[in-house]
C-alpha positions in Angstrom: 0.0 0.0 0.0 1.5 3.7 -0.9 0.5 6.4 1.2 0.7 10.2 0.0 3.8 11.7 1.3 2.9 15.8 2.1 3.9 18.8 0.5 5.2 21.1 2.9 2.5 23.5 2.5 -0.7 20.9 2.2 -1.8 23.9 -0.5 -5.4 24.2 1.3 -6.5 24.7 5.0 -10.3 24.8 5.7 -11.7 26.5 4.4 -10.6 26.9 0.7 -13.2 26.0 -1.3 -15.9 27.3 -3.5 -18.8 27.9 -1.6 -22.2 27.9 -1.6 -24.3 30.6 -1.0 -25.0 30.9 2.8 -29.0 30.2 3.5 -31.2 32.6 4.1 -32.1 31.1 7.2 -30.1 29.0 10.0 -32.8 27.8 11.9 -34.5 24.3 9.8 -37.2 23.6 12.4 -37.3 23.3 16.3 -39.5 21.2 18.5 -40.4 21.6 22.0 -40.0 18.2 23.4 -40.5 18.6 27.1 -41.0 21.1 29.8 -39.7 20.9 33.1 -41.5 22.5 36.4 -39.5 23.5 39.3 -41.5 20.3 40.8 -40.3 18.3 38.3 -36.5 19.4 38.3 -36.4 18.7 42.0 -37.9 15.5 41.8 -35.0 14.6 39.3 -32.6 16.1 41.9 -33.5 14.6 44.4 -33.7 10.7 42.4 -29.9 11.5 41.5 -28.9 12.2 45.0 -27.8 16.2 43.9 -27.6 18.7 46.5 -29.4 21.9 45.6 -27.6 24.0 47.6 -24.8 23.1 45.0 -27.5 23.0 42.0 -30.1 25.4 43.0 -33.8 25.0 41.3 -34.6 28.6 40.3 -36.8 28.3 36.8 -39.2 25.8 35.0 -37.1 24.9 31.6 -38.7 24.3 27.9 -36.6 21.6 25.9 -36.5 22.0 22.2 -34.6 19.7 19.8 -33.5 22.0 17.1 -32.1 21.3 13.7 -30.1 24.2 11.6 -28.0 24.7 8.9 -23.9 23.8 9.0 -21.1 24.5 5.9 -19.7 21.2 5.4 -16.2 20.9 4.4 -16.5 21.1 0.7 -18.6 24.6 1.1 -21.9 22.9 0.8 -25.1 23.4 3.3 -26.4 20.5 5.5 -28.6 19.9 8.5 -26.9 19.3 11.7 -29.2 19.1 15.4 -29.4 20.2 18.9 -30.5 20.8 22.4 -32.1 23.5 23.3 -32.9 24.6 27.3 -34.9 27.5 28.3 -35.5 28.9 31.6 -38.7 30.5 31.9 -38.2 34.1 32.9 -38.8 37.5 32.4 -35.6 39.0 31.8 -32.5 38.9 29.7 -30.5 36.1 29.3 -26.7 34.6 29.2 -25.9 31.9 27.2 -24.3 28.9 27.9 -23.1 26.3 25.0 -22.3 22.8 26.5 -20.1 20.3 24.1 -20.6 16.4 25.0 -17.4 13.8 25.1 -16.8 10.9 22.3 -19.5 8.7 20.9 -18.9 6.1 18.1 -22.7 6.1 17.4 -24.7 8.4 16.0 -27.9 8.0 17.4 -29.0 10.6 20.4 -31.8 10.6 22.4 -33.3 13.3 25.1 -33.3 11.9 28.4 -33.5 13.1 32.0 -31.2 10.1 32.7 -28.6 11.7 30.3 -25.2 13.0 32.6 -24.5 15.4 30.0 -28.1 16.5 29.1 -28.4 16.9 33.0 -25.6 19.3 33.0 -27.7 21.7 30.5 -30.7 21.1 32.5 -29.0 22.2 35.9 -27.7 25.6 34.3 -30.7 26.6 32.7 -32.8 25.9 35.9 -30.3 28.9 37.1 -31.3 30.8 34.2 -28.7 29.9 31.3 -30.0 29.6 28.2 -28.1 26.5 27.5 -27.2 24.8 23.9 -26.3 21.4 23.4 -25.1 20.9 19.8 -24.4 17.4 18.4 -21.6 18.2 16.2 -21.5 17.5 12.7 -23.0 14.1 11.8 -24.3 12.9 15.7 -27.8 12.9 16.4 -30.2 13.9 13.4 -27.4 15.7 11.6 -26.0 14.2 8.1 -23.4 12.9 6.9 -19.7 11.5 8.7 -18.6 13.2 11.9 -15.6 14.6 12.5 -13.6 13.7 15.6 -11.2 16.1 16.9 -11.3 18.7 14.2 -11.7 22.0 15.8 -13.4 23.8 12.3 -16.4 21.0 12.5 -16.4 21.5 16.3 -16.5 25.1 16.4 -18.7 25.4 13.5 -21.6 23.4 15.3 -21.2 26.1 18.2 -21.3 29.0 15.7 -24.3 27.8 13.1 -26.4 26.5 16.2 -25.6 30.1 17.7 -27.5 31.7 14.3 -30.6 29.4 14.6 -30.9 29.9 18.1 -30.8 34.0 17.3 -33.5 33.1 15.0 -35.4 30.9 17.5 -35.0 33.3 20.0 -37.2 36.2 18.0 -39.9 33.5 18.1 -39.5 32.3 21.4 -39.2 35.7 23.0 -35.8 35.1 24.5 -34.1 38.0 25.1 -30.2 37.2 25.3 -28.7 39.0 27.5 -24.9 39.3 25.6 -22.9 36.8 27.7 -21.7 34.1 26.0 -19.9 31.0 28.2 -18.2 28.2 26.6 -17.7 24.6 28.1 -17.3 21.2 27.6 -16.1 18.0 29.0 -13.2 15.3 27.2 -14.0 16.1 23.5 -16.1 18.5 24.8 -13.2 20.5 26.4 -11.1 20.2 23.3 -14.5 21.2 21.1 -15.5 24.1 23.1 -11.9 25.8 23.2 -12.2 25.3 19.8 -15.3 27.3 19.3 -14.0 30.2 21.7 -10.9 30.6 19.1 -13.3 30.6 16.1 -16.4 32.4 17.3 -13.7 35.1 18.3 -11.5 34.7 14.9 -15.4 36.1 13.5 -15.8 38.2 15.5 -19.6 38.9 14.8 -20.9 41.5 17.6 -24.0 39.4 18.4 -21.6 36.9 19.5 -18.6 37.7 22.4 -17.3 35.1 24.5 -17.3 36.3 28.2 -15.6 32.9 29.4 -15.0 29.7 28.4 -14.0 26.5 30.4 -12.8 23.3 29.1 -12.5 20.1 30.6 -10.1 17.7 30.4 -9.1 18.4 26.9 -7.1 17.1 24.2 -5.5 20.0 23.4 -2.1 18.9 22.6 -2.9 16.1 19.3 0.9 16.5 18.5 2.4 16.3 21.7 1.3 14.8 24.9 -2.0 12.9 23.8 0.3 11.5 20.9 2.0 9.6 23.3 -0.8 7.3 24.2 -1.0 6.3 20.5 2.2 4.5 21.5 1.6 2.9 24.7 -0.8 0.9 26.5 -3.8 3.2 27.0 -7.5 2.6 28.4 -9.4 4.0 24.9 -7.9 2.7 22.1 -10.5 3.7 19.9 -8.9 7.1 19.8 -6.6 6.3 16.9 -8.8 4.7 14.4 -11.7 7.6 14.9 -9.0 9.8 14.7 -7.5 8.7 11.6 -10.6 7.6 10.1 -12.0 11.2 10.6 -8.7 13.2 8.9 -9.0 11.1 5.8 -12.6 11.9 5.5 -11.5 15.8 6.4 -8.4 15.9 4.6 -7.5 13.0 2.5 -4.5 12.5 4.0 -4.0 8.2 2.7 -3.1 7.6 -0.9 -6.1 5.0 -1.0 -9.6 4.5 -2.0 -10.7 2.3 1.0 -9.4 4.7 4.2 -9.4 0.4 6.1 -6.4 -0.5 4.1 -4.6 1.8 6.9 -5.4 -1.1 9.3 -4.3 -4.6 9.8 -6.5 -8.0 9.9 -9.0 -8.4 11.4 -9.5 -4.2 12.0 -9.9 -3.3 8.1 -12.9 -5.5 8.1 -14.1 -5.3 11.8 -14.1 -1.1 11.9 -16.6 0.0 9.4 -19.5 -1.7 11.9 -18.5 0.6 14.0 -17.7 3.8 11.7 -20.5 3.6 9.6 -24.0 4.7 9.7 -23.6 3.0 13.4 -26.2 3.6 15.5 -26.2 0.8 18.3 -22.7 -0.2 18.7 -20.4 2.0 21.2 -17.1 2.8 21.9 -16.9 0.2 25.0 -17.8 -2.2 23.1 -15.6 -1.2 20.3 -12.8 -1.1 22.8 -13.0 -4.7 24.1 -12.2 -5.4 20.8 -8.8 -3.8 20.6 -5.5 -4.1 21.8 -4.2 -2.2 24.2 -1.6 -0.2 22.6 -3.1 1.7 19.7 -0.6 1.5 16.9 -1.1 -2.2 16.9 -4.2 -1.8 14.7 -2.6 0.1 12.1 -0.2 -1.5 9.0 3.5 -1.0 10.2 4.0 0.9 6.7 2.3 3.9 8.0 3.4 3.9 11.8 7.1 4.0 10.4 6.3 7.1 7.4 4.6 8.7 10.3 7.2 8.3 12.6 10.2 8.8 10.3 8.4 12.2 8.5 7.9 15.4 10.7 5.9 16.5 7.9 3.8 13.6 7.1 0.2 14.4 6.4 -1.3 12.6 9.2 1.0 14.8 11.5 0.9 18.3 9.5 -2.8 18.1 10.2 -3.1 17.1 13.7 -0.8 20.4 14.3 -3.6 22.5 12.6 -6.0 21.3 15.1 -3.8 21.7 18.1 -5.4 24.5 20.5 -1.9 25.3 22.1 -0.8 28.0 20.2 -3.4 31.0 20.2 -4.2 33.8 22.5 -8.0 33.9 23.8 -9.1 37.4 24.4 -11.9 36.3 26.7 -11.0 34.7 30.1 -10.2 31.4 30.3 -10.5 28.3 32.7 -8.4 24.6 32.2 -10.3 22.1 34.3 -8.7 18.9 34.6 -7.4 16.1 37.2 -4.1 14.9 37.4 -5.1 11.4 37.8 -6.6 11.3 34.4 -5.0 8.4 32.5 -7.7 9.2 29.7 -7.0 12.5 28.5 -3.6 13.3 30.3 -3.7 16.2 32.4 -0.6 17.7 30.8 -2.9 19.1 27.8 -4.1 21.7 29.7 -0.5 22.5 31.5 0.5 22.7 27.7 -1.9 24.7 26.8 -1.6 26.6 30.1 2.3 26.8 29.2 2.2 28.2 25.6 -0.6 30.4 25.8 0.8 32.6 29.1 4.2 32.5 26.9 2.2 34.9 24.6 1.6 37.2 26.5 -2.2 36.0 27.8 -2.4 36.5 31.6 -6.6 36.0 31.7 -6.2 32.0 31.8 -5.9 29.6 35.0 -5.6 26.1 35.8 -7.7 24.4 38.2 -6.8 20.9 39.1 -9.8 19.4 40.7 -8.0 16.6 42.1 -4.8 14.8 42.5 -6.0 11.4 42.2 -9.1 11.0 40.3 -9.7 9.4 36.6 -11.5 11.1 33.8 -14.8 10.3 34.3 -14.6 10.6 38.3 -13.5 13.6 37.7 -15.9 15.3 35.9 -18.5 16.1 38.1 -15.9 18.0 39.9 -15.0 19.8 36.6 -18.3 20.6 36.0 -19.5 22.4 39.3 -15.5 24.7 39.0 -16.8 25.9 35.6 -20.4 26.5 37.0 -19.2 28.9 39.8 -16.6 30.0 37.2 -19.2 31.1 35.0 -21.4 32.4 38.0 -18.8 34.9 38.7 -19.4 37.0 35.3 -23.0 36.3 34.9 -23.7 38.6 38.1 -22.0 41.8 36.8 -18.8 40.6 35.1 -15.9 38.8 36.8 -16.7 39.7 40.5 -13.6 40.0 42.2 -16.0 40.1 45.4 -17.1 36.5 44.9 -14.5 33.8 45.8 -14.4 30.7 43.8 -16.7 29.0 45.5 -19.1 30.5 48.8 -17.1 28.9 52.1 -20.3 26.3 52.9 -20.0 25.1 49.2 -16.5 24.7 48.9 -16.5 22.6 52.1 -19.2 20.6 51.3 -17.5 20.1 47.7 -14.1 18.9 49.0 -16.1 16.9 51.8 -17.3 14.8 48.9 -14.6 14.5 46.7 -12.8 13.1 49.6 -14.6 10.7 49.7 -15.2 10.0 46.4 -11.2 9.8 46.2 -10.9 7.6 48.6 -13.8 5.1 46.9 -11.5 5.1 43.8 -8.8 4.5 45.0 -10.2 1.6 46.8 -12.3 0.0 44.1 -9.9 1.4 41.0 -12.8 1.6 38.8 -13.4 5.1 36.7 -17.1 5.7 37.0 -18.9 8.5 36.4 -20.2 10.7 39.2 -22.3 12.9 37.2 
């Protein structure tokens, strides 16, 4: 099998194509699936065990699925799809835009019993008008997603943005001009994405205020590349990876992208890669080895590893979110126990971007000890009080991190959350 070696300059980067005319309108259609009372938001609550003095109740919430309009990579116009929470009330709004972690499949349902979905639920009870997109090609959006590539990933922030401006006039929504930005895993690498493109636009209906990732990918080229390499928990990161940048950028010199993998993987993957709507990445997993590489042909590991500029590697650099300088605050959430995503993304990212000069960006490691998944819950109530602090009259230097009670409720929990992981060793999810 030949593989197509790069030309220094790759002579396009997204995006360089002819384009279709932009639609008249973003929004497609919209659909109010359920509404939530205060009643019902605290029965939920109170099923998942979730302290309201840490998720206060405040507004009933209207749920809409929402389908708009997204430039695909080759300039054309197709439907992607999201969540849409709105608190009832009277008065202006901020916005908050949630992006979810890795799925394989590409169905997506709306569920109370979702972690992620409950994470837009508990901000817009608090009066955040709260967007969930599904990324290009996840839920009822068409065509491939993309995984890991920040133009796809932003570009479901920015379009859904539009629509929901649209939406909004109908609704009655008034925004109130914040705009936070967060995300958890892909999420985290997905919404600091978006931050760097919605402010490359730079469209005044649209100003980031803050933005939080979580637990990131930040660094493709440098310390997530490792993993590739090693044993590693989610091998499926290589093949979605590699499967996605062929789709994005042709980088193989082949017809079939499942020549790039050995036997029994070119035949096993497209189950999982195509139209796949039951299958899912644990399952996909169990199926793997442990170190990545070992599902790939040994001609392209050794052009990739022998060829700074190979194509596979010129590309991954472009999505990188290292090297740029936010204008609007930022927060890294993370926990140095993750052996998912390691926590040195965000001290890379941390790293670089101070080195230019950006001094409106902190770290906040949640926790010494716990995993990726145990740790998001934790991630997730930093970047709510994070957020908290600008939606009450800009970044209150008055307000501490975290109210005293809080804080030592918080760390009374993860304390013992810590010490349940440690003991069991098991990565479960807290949210």
């Amino acid at each position: 099998m030949r593989f197509l070696i790069v030309l220094l300059a790759l002579s396009f980067s997204l995006p360089t194509f002819a384009t279709d005319p932009a639609p008249a309108a973003y929004l497609v259609s919209y659909n109010l699936v359920k509404s939530h009372t205060k009643k019902t938001i605290n029965a939920l609550w109170k099923k998942n065990s979730v302290p309201k003095i840490a998720l206060p109740v405040k507004n009933e919430v209207d749920i809409y699925e929402v389908i708009y309009k997204v430039q695909w990579i080759d300039g054309t116009w197709r439907n992607a799809s999201g969540i849409y929470y709105v608190p009832k009330v009277k008065k202006a709004v901020p916005y908050m835009m949630f992006g979810h972690g890795t799925q394989i499949q590409k169905d997506r349902n709306i569920s109370d019993n979702d972690s992620q979905q409950f994470i837009c639920l508990a901000h817009a009870t608090d009066g955040y008008a709260t967007m969930f997109p599904d990324y290009y090609g996840i839920g009822k959006g068409e065509g491939k997603h993309l995984y890991q590539h920040s133009w796809s990933e932003a570009h479901a922030f920015i379009y859904m943005l539009m629509a929901i401006d649209e939406l909004n006039k109908e609704l009655h929504v008034e925004p109130s001009g914040q705009l936070f930005l967060t995300g958890y895993s892909q999420g985290g690498h997905a919404s600091f994405a978006a931050h760097k493109y919605i402010e490359e636009l730079n469209d005044p209906r649209f100003q980031v205020t803050a933005s939080s990732p979580m637990s990131g990918a930040y660094d493709m080229t440098g310390e997530q590349e490792k993993y590739m390499f090693q044993e590693y928990p989610r091998p499926f990161y290589l093949p979605y990876l590699l499967l996605s940048y062929q789709e994005a950028y042709n980088i193989l010199d082949t017809e079939n992208p499942y020549d790039a993998f050995k036997t029994p993987f070119d035949t096993l993957f497209p189950g999982f890669f195509e139209d796949n709507d039951r299958k899912t990445l644990d399952e996909l997993n169990k199926l793997l080895p442990k170190i990545p590489m070992k599902v790939v042909e040994p001609q392209f590991i050794a052009e990739y590893q022998a060829d700074p500029n190979h194509p596979f590697k010129v590309r991954l650099r472009e999505n990188n979110l290292t090297d740029w300088k936010p204008q609007a605050p930022v927060q890294l959430c993370y926990c140095k126990g993750d052996q998912e995503v390691s926590y040195k993304n965000s001290e890379v990212a941390y790293e670089h971007i101070k080195a230019l000069g950006v001094d409106h960006i902190i770290l906040n490691n949640l926790s010494d000890h716990l995993d990726h998944n145990t740790c998001a819950a934790f991630a997730v109530l930093a970047t709510k009080y994070y957020f908290d602090r600008f939606k009450k009259k800009g970044k209150n230097p008055k307000m501490k991190e975290m109210p005293p009670f809080k804080k030592w409720i918080r760390n009374m929990i993860k304390r013992k959350v810590e010490k349940e992981y440690i003991k069991a060793g098991s990565d479960h999810s807290y949210l």
